[in-house]
C-alpha positions in Angstrom: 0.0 0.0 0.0 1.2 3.1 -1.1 2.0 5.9 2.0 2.7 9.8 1.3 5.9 10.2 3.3 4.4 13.8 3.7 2.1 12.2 6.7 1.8 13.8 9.9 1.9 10.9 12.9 -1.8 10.9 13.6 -2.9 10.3 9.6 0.2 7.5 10.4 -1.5 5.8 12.9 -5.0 6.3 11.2 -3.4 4.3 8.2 -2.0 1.5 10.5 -5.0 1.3 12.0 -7.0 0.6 8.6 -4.0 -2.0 7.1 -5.8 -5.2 8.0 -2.9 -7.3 10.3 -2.8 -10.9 9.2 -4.6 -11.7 11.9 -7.7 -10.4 10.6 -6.9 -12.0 7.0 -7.4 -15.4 9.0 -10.1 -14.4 10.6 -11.6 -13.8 7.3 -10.8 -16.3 5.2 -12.6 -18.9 8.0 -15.8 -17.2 7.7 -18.1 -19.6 6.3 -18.0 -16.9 3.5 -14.7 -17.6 2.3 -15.4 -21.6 1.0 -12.9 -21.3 -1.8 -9.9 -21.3 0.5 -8.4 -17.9 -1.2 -5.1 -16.7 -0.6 -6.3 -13.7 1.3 -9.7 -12.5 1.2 -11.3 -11.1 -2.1 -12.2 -7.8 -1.0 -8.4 -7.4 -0.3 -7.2 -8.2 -3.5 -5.3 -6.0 -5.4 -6.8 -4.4 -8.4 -4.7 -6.0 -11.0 -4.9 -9.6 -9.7 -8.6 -9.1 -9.6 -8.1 -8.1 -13.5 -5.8 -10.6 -14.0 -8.3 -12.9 -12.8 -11.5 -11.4 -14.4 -9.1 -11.6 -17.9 -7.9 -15.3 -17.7 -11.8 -15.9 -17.3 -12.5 -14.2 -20.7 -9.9 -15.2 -22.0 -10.7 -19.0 -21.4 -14.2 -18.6 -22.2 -13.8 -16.7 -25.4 -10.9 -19.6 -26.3 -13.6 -22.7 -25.9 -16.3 -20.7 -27.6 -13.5 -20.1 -31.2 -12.2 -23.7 -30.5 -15.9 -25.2 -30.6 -16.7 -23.0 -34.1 -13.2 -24.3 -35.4 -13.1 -27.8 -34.5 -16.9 -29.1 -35.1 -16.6 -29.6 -39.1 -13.4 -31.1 -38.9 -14.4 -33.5 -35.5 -17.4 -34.6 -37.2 -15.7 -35.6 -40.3 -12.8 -37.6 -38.8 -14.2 -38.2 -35.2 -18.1 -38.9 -36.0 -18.5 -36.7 -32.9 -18.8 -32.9 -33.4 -18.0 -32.2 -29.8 -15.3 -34.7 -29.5 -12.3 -31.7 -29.6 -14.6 -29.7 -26.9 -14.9 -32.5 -24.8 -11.3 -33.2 -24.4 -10.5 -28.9 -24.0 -13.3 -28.7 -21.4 -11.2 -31.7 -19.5 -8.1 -30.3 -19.6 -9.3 -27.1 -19.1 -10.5 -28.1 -15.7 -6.9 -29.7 -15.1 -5.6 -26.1 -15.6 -8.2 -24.2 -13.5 -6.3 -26.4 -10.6 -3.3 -26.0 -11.6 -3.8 -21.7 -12.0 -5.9 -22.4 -8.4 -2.8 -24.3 -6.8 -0.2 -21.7 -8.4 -2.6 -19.1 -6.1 -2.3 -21.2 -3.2 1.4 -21.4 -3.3 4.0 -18.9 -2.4 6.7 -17.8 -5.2 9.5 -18.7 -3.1 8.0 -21.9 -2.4 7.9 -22.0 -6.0 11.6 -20.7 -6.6 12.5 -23.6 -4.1 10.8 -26.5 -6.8 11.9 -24.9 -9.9 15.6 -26.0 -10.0 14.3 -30.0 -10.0 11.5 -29.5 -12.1 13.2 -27.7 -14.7 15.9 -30.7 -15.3 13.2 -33.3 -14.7 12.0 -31.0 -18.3 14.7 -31.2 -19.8 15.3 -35.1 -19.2 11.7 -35.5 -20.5 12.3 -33.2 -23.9 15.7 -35.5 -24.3 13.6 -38.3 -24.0 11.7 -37.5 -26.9 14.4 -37.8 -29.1 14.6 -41.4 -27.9 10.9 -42.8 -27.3 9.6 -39.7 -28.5 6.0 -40.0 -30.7 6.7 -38.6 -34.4 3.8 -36.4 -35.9 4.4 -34.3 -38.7 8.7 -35.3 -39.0 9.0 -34.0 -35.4 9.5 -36.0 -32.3 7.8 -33.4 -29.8 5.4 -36.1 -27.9 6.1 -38.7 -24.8 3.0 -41.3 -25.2 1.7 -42.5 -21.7 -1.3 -44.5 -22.1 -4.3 -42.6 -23.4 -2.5 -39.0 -22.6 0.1 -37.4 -24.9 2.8 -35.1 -23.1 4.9 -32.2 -24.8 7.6 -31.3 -22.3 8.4 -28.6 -24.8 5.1 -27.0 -23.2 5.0 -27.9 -19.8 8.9 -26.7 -19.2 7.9 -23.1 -19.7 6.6 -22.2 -16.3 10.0 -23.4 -14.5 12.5 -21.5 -17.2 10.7 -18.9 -16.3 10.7 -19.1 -12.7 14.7 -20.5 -12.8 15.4 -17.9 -15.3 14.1 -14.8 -12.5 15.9 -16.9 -9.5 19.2 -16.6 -11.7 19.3 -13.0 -13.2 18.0 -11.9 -9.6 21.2 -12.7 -8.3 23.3 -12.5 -11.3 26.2 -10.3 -9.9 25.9 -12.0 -6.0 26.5 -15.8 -7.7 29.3 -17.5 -8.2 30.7 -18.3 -12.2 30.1 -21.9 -11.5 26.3 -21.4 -11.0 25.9 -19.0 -13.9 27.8 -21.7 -15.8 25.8 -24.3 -14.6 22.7 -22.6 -15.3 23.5 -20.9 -18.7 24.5 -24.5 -19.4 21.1 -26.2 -18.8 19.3 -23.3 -20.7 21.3 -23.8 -23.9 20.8 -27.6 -23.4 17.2 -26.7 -23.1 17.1 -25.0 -26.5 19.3 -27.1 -28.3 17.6 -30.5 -27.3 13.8 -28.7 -28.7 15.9 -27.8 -31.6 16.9 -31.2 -32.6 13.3 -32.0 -32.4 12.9 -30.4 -34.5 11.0 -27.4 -32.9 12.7 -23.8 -34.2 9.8 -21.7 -33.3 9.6 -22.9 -29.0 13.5 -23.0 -29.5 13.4 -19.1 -30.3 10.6 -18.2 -27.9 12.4 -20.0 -25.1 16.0 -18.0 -26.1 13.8 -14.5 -26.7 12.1 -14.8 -23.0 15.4 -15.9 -21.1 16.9 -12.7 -23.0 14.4 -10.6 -22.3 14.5 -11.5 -18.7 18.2 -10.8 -18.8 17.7 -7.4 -19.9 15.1 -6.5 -17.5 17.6 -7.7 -14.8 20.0 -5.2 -16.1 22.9 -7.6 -17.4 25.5 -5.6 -19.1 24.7 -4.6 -22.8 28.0 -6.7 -24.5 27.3 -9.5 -22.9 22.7 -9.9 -24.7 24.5 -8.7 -27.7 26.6 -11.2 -28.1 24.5 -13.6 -27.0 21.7 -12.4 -29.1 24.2 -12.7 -32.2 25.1 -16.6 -30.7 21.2 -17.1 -30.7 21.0 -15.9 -34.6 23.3 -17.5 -35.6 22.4 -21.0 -34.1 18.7 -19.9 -35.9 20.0 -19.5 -38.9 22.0 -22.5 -38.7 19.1 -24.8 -38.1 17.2 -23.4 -40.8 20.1 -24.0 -43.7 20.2 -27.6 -42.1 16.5 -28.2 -42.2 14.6 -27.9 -45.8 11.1 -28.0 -44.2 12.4 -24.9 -42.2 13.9 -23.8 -45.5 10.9 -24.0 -47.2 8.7 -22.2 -44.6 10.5 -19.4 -44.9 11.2 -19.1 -48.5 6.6 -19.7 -49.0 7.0 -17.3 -46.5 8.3 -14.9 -48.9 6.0 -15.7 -51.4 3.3 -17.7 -50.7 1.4 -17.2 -53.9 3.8 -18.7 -56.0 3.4 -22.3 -55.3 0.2 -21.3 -53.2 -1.7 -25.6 -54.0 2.2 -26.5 -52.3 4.3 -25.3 -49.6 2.3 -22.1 -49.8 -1.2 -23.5 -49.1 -1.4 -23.5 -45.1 -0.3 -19.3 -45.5 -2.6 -18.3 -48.4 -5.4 -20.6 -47.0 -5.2 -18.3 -43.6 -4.7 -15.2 -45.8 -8.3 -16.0 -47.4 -9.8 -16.5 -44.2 -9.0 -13.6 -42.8 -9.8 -11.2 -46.1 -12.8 -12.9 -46.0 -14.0 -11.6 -42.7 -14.1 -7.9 -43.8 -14.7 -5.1 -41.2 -17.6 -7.1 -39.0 -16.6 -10.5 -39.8 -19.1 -13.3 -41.3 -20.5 -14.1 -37.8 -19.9 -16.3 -35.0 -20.0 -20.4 -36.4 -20.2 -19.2 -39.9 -16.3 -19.6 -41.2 -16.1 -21.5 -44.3 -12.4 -22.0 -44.4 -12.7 -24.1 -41.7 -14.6 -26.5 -44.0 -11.1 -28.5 -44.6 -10.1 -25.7 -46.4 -7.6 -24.2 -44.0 -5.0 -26.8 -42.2 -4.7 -27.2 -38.5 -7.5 -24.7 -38.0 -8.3 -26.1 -34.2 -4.5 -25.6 -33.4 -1.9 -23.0 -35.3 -4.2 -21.2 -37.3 -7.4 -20.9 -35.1 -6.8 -17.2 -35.2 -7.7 -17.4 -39.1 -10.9 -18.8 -37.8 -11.5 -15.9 -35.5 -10.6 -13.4 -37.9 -12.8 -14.7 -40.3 -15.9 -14.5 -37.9 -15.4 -11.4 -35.9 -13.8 -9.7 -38.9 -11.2 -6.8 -38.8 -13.1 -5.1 -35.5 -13.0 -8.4 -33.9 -9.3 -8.7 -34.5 -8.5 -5.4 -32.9 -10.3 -5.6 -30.2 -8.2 -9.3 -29.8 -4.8 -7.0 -30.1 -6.4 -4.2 -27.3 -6.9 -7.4 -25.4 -3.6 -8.6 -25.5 -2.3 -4.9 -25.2 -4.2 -4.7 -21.7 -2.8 -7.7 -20.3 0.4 -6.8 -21.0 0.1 -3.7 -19.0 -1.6 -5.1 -16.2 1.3 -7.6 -15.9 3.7 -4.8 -16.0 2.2 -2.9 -13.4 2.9 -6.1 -11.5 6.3 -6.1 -11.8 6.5 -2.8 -11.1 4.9 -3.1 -7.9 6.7 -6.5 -6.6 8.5 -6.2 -4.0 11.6 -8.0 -4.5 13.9 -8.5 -8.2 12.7 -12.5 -8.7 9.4 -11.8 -8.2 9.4 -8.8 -10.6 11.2 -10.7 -13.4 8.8 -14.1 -12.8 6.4 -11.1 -13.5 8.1 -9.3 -16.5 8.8 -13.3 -17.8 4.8 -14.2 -17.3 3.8 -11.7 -19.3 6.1 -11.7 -21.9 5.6 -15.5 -22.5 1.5 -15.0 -22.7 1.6 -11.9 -25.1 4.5 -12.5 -27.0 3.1 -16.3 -28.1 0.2 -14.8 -28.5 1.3 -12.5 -30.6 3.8 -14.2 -32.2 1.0 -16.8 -33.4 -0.8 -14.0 -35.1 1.9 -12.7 -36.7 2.0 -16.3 -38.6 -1.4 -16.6 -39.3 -1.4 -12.9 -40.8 1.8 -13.5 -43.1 3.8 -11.2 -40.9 6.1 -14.4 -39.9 7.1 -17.5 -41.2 4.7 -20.6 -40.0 5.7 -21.8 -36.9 4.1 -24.6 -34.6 3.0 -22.2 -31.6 0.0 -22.2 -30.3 -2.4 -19.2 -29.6 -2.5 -19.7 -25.5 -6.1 -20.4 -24.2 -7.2 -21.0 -27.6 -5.4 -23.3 -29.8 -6.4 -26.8 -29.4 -4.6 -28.8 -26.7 -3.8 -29.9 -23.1 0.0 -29.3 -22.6 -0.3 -25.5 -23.7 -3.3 -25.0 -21.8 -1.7 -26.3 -18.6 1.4 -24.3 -19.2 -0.5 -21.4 -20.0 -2.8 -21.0 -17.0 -0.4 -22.3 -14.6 2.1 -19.1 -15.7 -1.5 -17.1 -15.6 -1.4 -18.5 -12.1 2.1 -17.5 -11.0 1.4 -13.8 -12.0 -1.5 -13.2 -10.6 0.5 -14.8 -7.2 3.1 -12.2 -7.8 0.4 -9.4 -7.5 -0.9 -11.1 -4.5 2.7 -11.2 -2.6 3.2 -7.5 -4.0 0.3 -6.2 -1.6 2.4 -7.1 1.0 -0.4 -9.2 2.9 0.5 -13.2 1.7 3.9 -14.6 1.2 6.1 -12.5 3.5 6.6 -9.5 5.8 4.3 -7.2 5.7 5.0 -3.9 4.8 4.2 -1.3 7.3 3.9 2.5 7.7 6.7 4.4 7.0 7.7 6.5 10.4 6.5 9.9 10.1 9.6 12.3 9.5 
């Protein structure tokens, strides 16, 4: 809570008077009011975690109402069920709810504490599908257990971020050997999601850990050159991969072989020009009629665009614009350096696939396999997505000083 330092001592002690101690937090949260077990009391929620929250909702919502317009055709065809896709997202969208739920319940250092294991347990399980790894599409991104599929590729994102802010937080008070260590597990990370092959996660995973490192303040030589190592290792992968190669040359041009490597891009392109200003209408996309590949997963934003139009798609952007400002304003107001870069990494991970996904579907970028988070089609992103939805609004929780820590008190009056 914010205190003018301009205070006289009886407006102090009128102020410590109205911060609720945590003694009353307890109190509240075992009224027979407070059933859901929250953190700390609703009506004591900061303003952006209640956003956060309302947000996520919408967000999660509006995601199962695209998914069920794209999927339908396409589940009814090859499934004989038109809510079979649905079914499954509603299933593993109540998987995620708990896991957003449990990311709530749990404090951030409790979570810096886990990240270290669970991130190489990740890593072990994205080598591992080099080795026993299911194959779809010439990639080898799956581990099959029984009737569920698992993309470690997915699920690892919530611990780099969280082992990324516990390691640039402390970048100048750690010893070479950690940094080495770390930095060592990170390039592992990318290089083992590379072989895959997987460029696109590969770069989102490099871009956020950099990003991070810049909001931490690392010295300005040292992202350069290891934004030109990152480039270059890009670039390397693409020359050495021709399906890469040819995504980004169709990329280029997709009109020139636009029945070949081009169809996926200029099939999206159509969908989108075909949703004008107001779009055609919810349900009524006719790309989506086998038309348009992978419409339930990379290029459900085609879908959207189609229905809700050029309005539809803005208003998407102002969505995604808003989120990211709210998560700032959390990372501005945490309290201590991990918590504000697990912030700053949230945030940047949500908006920037999101975006990122867009840009693809729109032509901007070359086709990629990301996801649109809370949309696309598909339980491992879904988890990921709302458990790192989870760990920011946890950070604004923490940053009110009331849960997960000291609390902070009046300043003395001067």
């Amino acid at each position: 809570m914010a205190l003018n330092r301009s205070l006289t001592p009886h407006s102090v002690v009128r102020t410590a008077a109205s911060v609720p101690s945590r003694t009353d937090i307890r109190s509240a949260a075992s009224t027979p009011g407070s059933r859901l077990s929250l953190p700390i009391p609703w009506h004591l929620w900061p303003a952006e975690a209640r956003l956060l929250l309302a947000m996520v909702a919408l967000w999660s919502l509006v995601g199962v109402l695209v998914l069920t317009s794209a999927s339908w055709w396409v589940a009814e065809r090859e499934m004989g069920d038109a809510a079979y896709y649905l079914k499954r997202q509603l299933i593993w969208m109540g998987v995620s709810w708990s896991l957003l739920w449990l990311a709530l319940r749990t404090s951030i250092r409790r979570w810096l504490q886990l990240s270290p294991m669970l991130l190489l347990v990740g890593v072990l399980l994205v080598a591992a599908t080099l080795v026993v790894g299911s194959t779809v599409n010439g990639a080898s991104r799956w581990l099959v257990l029984g009737p569920i599929q698992l993309q470690p590729s997915e699920l690892i994102k919530p611990f780099v971020i969280l082992q990324g802010a516990a390691l640039f937080a402390h970048w100048k008070r750690i010893s070479s050997d950690q940094k080495l260590l770390w930095l060592g597990v990170f390039g592992a990370l990318i290089l083992l999601i590379l072989k895959q092959p997987n460029l696109s996660t590969a770069a989102l995973t490099g871009m956020l850990l950099w990003l991070m490192a810049l909001a931490s303040g690392i010295s300005l030589p040292l992202l350069l050159g290891t934004a030109g190592t990152g480039v270059l290792v890009g670039v390397t992968s693409i020359l050495s991969n021709d399906y890469q190669r040819t995504r980004v040359t169709s990329f280029l041009n997709p009109w020139i072989d636009a029945q070949g490597d081009g169809y996926q891009l200029v099939q999206s392109l159509m969908a989108i020009g075909s949703g004008g200003v107001l779009g055609e209408g919810f349900g009524l996309s006719t790309q989506k009629l086998q038309y348009l590949p992978i419409q339930s997963t990379d290029f459900i934003f085609a879908v959207f665009a189609e229905e809700f139009g050029f309005i539809g798609s803005v208003v998407l952007l102002l969505f995604l614009l808003l989120f990211g400002f709210v998560g700032l304003r959390v990372a501005i107001s945490c309290r201590s350096n991990q918590q504000r870069l697990g912030a700053i990494g949230c945030t940047t991970l949500l908006v920037g696939q999101a975006i990122l996904n867009i840009a693809v579907a729109s032509g901007a970028m070359p086709t990629t396999g990301l996801p649109l988070p809370m949309i696309s089609y598909g339980g491992n992103s879904l988890m990921a997505s709302l458990l790192i939805a989870g760990l920011l609004m946890r950070c604004s929780l923490e940053s009110s000083g009331l849960t997960g820590g000291r609390r902070r008190g009046p300043r003395p009056a001067r």
